[in-house]
Structure formats: C-alpha cells, structure tokens
C-alpha atoms as one frame of an Amber mdcrd trajectory, in Angstrom:
protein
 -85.699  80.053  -7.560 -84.707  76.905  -7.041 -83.214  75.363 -10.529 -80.649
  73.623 -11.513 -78.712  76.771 -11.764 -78.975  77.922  -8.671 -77.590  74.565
  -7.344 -75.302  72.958  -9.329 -74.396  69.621  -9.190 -76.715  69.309  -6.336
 -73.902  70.493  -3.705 -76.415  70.890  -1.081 -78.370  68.432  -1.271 -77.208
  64.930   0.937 -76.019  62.276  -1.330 -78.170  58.803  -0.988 -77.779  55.701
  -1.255 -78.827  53.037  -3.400 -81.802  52.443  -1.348 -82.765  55.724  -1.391
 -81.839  56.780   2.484 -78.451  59.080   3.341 -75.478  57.417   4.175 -74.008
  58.793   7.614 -70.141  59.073   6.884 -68.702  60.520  10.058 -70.148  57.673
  12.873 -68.863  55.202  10.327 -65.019  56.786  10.316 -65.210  57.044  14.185
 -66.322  53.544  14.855 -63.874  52.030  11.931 -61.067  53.785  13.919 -61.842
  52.889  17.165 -62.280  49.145  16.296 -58.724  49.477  15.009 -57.121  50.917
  18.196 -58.893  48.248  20.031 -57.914  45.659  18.024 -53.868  47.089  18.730
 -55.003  48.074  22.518 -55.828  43.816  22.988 -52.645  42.287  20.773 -50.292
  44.705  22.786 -52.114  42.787  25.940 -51.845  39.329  24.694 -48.441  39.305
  23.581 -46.835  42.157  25.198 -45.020  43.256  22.753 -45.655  47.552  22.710
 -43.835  47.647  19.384 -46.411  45.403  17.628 -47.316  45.994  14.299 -44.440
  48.667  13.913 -42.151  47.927  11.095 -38.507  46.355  12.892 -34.873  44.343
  11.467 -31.941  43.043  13.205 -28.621  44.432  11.921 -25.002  42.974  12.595
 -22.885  45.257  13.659 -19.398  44.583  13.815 -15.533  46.491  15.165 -13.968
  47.895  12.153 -10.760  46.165  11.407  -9.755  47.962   8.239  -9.805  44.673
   6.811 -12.299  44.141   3.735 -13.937  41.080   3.673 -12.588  38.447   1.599
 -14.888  38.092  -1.318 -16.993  34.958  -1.592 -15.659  32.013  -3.672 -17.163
  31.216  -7.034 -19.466  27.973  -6.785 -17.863  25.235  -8.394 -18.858  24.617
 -11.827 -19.959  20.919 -12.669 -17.640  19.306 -15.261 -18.889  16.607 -17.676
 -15.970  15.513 -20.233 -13.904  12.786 -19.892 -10.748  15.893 -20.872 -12.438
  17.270 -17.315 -12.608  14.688 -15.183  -9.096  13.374 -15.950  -7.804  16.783
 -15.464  -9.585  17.285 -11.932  -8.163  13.650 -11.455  -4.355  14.609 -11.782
  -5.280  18.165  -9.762  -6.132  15.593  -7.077  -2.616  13.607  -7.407  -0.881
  16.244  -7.206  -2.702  18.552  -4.361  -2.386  14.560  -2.172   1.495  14.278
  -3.209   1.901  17.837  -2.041   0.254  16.676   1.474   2.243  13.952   1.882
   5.202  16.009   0.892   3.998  18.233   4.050   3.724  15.733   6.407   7.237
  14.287   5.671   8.948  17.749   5.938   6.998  18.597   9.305   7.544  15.326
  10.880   3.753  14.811  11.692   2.905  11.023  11.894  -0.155  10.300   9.831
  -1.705   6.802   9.973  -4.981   6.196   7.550  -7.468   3.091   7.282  -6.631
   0.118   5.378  -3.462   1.703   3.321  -5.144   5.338   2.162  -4.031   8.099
   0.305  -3.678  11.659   1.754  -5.500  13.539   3.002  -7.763  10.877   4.610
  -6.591  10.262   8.450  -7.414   8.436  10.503  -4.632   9.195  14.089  -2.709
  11.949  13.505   0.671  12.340  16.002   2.529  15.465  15.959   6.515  14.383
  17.421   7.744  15.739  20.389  10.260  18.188  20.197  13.758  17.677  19.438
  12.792  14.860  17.095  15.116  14.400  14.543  14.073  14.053  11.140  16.822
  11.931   8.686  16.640  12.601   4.992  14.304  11.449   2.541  15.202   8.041
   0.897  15.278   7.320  -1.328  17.777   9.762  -2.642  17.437  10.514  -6.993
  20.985  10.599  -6.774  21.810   7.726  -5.016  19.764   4.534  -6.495  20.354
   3.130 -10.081  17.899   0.727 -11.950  18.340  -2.933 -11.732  16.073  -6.089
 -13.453  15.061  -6.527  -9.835  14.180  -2.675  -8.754  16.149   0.478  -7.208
  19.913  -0.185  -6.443  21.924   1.810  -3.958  25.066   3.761  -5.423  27.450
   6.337  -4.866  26.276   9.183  -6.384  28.041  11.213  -9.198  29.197  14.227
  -6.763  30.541  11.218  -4.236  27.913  11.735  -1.917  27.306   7.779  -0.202
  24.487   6.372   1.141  26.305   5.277   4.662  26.532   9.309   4.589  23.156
  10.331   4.019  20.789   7.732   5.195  23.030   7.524   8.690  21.475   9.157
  11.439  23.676  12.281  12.970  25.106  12.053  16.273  23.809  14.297  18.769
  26.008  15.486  21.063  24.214  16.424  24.680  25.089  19.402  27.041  24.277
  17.169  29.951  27.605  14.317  28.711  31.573  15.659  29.251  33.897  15.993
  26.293  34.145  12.228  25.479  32.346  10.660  27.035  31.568   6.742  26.996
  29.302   5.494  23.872  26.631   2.526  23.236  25.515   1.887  20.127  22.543
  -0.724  20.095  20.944  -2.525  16.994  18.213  -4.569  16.928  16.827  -7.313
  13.958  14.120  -9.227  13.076  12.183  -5.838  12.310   9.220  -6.347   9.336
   8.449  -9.782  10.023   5.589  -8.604  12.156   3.818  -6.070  12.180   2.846
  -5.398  15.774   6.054  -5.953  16.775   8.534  -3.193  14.409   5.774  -0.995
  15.610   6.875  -1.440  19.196  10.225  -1.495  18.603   9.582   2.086  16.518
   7.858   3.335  19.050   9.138   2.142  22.514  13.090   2.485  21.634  14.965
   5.749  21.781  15.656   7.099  17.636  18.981   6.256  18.153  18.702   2.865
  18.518  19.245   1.195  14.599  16.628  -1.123  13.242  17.508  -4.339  10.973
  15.084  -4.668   8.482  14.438  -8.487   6.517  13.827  -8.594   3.623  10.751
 -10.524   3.530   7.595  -8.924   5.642   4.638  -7.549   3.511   4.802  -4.285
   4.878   8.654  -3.753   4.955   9.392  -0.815   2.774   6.335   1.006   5.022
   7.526  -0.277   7.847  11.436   0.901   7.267   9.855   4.515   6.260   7.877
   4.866   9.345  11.059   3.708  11.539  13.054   6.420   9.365  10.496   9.007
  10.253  10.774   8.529  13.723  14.467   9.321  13.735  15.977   5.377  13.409
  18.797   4.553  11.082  18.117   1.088   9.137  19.944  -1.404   8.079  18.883
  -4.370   5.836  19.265  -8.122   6.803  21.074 -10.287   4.285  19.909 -13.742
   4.616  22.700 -16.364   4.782  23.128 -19.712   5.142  23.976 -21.760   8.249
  24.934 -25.263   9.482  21.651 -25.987  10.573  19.668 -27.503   8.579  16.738
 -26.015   9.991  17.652 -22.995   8.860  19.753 -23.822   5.671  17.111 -21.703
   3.770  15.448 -18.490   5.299  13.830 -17.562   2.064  14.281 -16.053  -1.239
  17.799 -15.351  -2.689  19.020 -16.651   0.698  23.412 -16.045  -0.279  24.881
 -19.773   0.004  28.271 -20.174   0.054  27.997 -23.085  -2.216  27.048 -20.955
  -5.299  29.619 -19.143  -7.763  30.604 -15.486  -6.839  28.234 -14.018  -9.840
  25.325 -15.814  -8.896  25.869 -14.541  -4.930  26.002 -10.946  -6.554  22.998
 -11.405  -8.294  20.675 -12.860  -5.132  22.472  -9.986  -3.243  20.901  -7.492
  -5.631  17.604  -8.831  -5.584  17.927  -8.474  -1.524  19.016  -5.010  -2.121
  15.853  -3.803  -4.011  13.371  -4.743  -1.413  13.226  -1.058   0.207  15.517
   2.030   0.139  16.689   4.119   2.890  19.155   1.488   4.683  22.621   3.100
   5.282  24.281  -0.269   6.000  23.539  -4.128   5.859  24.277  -6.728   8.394
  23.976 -10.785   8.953  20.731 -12.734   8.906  21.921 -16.104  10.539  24.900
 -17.033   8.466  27.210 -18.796  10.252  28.204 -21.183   7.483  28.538 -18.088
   5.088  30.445 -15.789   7.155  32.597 -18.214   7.891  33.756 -18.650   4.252
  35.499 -15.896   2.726  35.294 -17.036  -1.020  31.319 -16.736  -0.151  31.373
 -13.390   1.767  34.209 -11.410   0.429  32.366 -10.481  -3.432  29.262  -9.776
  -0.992  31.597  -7.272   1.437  33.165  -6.017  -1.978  29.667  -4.781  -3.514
  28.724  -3.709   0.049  31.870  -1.032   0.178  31.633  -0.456  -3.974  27.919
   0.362  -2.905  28.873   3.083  -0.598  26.946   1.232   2.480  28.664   0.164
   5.349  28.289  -3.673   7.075  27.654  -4.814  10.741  28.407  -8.657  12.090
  26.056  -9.190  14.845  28.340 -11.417  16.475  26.077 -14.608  16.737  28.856
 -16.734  15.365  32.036 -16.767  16.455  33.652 -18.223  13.503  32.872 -15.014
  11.474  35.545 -13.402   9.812  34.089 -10.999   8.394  35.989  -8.283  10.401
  39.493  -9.746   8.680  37.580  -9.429   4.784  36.563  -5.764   5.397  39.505
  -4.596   6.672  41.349  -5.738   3.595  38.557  -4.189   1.529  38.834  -0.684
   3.328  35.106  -0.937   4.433  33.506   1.086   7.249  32.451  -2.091   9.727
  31.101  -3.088  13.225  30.792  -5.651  14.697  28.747  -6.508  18.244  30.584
  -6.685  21.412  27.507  -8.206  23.349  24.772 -10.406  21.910  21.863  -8.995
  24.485  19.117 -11.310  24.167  21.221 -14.801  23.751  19.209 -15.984  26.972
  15.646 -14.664  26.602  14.827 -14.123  30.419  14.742 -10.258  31.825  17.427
 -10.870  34.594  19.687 -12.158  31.253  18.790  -9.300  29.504  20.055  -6.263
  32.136  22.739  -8.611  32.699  23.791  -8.625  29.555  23.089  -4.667  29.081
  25.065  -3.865  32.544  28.297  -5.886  30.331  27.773  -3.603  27.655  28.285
  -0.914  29.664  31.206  -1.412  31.265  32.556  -2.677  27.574  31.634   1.126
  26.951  33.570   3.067  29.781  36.913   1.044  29.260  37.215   1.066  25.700
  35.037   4.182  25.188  32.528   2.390  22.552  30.330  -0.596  23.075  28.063
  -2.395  20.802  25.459  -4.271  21.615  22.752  -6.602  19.088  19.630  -8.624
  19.562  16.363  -9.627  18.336  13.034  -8.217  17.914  11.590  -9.627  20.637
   8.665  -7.599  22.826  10.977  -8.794  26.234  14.156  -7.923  24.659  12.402
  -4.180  23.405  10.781  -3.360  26.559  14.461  -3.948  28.365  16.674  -2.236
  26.226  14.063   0.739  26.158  14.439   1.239  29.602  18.411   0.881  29.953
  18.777   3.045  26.887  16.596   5.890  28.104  18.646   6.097  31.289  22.350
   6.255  29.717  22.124   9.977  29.465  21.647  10.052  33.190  24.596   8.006
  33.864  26.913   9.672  31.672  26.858   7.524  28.649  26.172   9.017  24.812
  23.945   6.556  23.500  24.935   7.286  19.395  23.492   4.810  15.945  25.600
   1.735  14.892  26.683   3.906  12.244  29.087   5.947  14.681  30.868   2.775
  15.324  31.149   1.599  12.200  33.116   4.814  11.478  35.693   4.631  13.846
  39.018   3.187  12.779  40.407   0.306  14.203  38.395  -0.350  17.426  39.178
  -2.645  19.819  37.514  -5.757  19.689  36.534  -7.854  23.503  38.991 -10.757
  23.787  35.765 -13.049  23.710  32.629 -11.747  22.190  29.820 -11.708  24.969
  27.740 -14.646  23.840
C-alpha cells in the first residue's frame, strides 16, 4: 500500500522543480567542474604561470647577526605653544653650536652660502694630514671688557697671549740639529677678500699673516687663517710723512696726540678681532720714528702680554731701541721682499734672505699681500725643507734674545 506511511517524506520519489520537471544534479556538477579546470587549463597557457591561482608571499630572509633591530623612532609630535617653539628654538642653538664646536676640534673646513649657520654647507674640505690646529681664540681667560669690545690680557695663572695664540715650531726629521731658520710675514691681509683667501690657502701654515684692522670680513677672515695653521698678527695703523697717507683710517695712532689719547685709539684697534699673538707696523714712518709717540704704544703691547714686529719699511724706526728698554719679545725684518714688485725682484730678494739665514742662523723676511708677491714666496717657502732650511712663524724670532740685526736692512 502505497501511503504516506509507507514513504515518508517522499524519499523515493525525484524531487521537481518549480516547473514541474526533475532537475538532473549530477551532469550539472560534472560540467560546472570541468568549465572550471578549463578555465585554469587556458590562464596557465596565457600567462604561464603553473602556480596561478595558488595562494603565494615573498619573505625577507636575512644572516642572523645576534643583533636585535634597533626599534623604530617615535614620530615627532607637532608642537603648537609659543613655550614649544622657543624651546625647540634653543634645542636648535645649541645642537648648531655643538656642530660648529665639531668642526673646529676636527679641523674640517666648512664654507656655507651667504654667511650661514651650521649645519648648512655648502664645500666641505677635510685638511691634509699633519695639519696643525692652534688653539681656540679667543681664550675666556685671556680677553677683558673694554667700551670698545674684547681686550687682550695676561691671564690670572700668567698664561700670555704671545704664548697661546703663537703657532708651535715644528721641528722636521728631514733638518740637522740647528739648522738655518726663515721666518716670513706677510700684511695687508682682510682688505680683500679674494686675496687673504689666497694667501690662506697658497702659503705654507707657517708663514704669519698681518691682519688690518679695517676689512668687513676681518675677524672671519683671521679665524679661517687660524684654522689653517697661521699665526696672526694685527696691523696698527700709524702715521707717516706722506701726506697721502697721513690718515689710513679710524683711530690711525699720530704722534701728534697726547700719550692717553694714543692708548685709547690703540684699544679701539685692539678690539677689532681676537686671536693675534703679536702686532706690527701699518706704514708709520713718522710714528716709529718718535719715541714719545711709540713707546706708551710698545708699553701696553708688552703689559698686554703680545709681542711686536717692525717690518722694516722705514729705516728711521727705532722701535728695536724702545723694546729693548721695555723687556719686550720683538722682531724686526731683515729683508723687505716685495719693495720692487717684479718676480725676478722677488726671488732675488728671497735668495738674500736666505743666505741672511745660514750666516746668522735666523732670517726674517716681510711683504705685502700682493697675488705676485704670494704666489713667489709660496714656492720658495715650500722648497726650504729640501734645502735644509726650518721654515718656523715670526713668533720664533721674536723670542730669541738679542739677534743680530743686518748692518743695512735689505730695502
């Protein structure tokens, strides 16, 4: 009997559709599957690629160092308040004063665009090796406040700035036990620009540069020289018989004025950059020539703890006679180099030197900052090694104790 007992649910009977006919499940699976496989079969054909449709990822895979990885830094967070910004401002001073407290301790040359701060660079030049680096200037303990800026001073422990501004002498393995010594200074430097740079950069360190008082770049200019290894001095301007040149510039020291008001133009000279471990003539031949004039100036000079250097371009000087009564470290030029300007003048002039040097076992020799007068001297200078001669800063002269002075200054 066929009920709905006998057959629940209606097992055995085929299931319809909606439209009344049965539904034929098993050609449908087949042909669903085989449309997929061909569908794989023609991708793997067109693109070649047999892993297609697989799941894939790249993975890094690096050498164990035993290292862990430095974690990640923590995104900066934005600040708003003016508390903020002023204190990111003076993190900023002091991370650029740190630089520049870098570079001057390694010796690395930085030059940036139109005056910059650190770290913004523009040519970088790392020194050569072997170059020597003189101490920072200027010195807290040497410099005292004036109405007209930083003074030079002894310091408190008796330390002087002829001392520690000088540039060391170097002594060579390649020069005998005493041998012959030149000591070369040349003037005119910060008055231009393109010029000092030269004369920085073509001239050996230990030739000294004279520094006036009056370019617009001079205290830069007299740090760069320092930081390629020269000593400085600073250029008093004096007055002269010519009345061309009667008045230089500022605070020129005539040796018309009283003694108090010399001291007091001689200060304002002093201020205009620090580092100098001596001071020479600037013209002069009037005022060197008058010792009411020069001696208060030679006075402050050794009271100052700097030493001073007559360049020889007048022959009435007597400045050599003032210092020696005033126990002050001096020099004073045996050869004026550059007195005739041509090249043949020049070596002529150097090859005097020289032979100055091997009699009386120190020579020194002064001109201007001329480009014709640089690129000579940079040539002799860089060959006096070679031919036995030390080749030591004005200062070394100016050190030793009564040294013999030419019967007639080479002019």
């Amino acid at each position: 009997m066929q009920d709905d007992l006998n057959r629940p649910l209606g097992l055995e009977r085929q299931r319809e559709s909606r439209f009344g006919r049965p539904v034929a499940w098993l050609p449908l699976a087949f042909g669903g599957l085989g449309l997929i496989a061909a569908s794989l079969i023609g991708f793997v054909i067109i693109t070649g690629n047999r892993d297609a449709g697989e799941p894939f990822a790249f993975a890094r895979i690096e050498q164990e160092t035993g290292i862990a990885p430095a974690p990640a830094a923590p995104a900066p967070v934005a600040t708003t308040s003016a508390q903020e910004r002023a204190t990111d401002a003076g993190s900023d001073a002091r991370a650029n004063s740190s630089t520049a407290e870098t570079e001057r301790a390694s010796g690395v040359k930085v030059t940036r665009p139109f005056g910059a701060d650190s770290p913004n660079a523009l040519v970088i030049r790392v020194p050569e090796p072997g170059t020597l680096h003189l101490k920072p200037a200027p010195d807290p303990r040497l410099v005292e406040k004036s109405r007209y800026g930083m003074l030079p001073r002894i310091g408190a422990d008796g330390a002087r700035p002829a001392d520690v501004y000088a540039r060391p002498v170097l002594s060579s393995a390649k020069l005998k036990t005493g041998a012959p010594r030149i000591a070369i200074f040349i003037g005119g430097m910060g008055l231009s620009r393109a010029t000092t740079q030269e004369a920085i950069d073509k001239l050996p360190g230990a030739v000294t540069l004279a520094f006036a008082p009056y370019g617009p770049e001079v205290e830069a200019q007299a740090e760069r020289a320092r930081e390629s290894g020269h000593e400085i001095l600073l250029q008093l301007p004096m007055d002269t018989f010519s009345a061309d040149d009667a008045d230089p510039g500022p605070h020129t020291l005539h040796s018309d004025r009283a003694p108090e008001a010399t001291v007091d133009d001689l200060h304002w000279l002093m201020t205009r950059f620090p580092g100098y471990a001596g001071m020479t003539n600037f013209l002069g031949a009037r005022f060197t020539a008058d010792e009411a004039a020069l001696a208060p100036v030679l006075r402050e000079t050794r009271e100052r703890g700097l030493f001073y250097v007559d360049d020889a371009t007048s022959p009435r000087s007597i400045a050599d006679a003032i210092a020696a009564r005033a126990d002050l470290p001096f020099a004073r030029a045996d050869v004026v180099l550059d007195a005739d300007a041509a090249p043949d003048s020049i070596d002529a002039a150097l090859s005097r030197l020289e032979a100055l040097a091997r009699r009386n076992g120190i020579a020194v020799g002064w001109a201007t900052g001329l480009p014709g007068s640089i690129d000579r001297i940079a040539r002799f200078a860089r060959s006096l090694e070679d031919r036995g001669i030390a080749l030591v800063p004005v200062s070394a002269a100016a050190s030793v104790k009564s040294r013999p002075r030419a019967d007639a200054r080479e002019r």
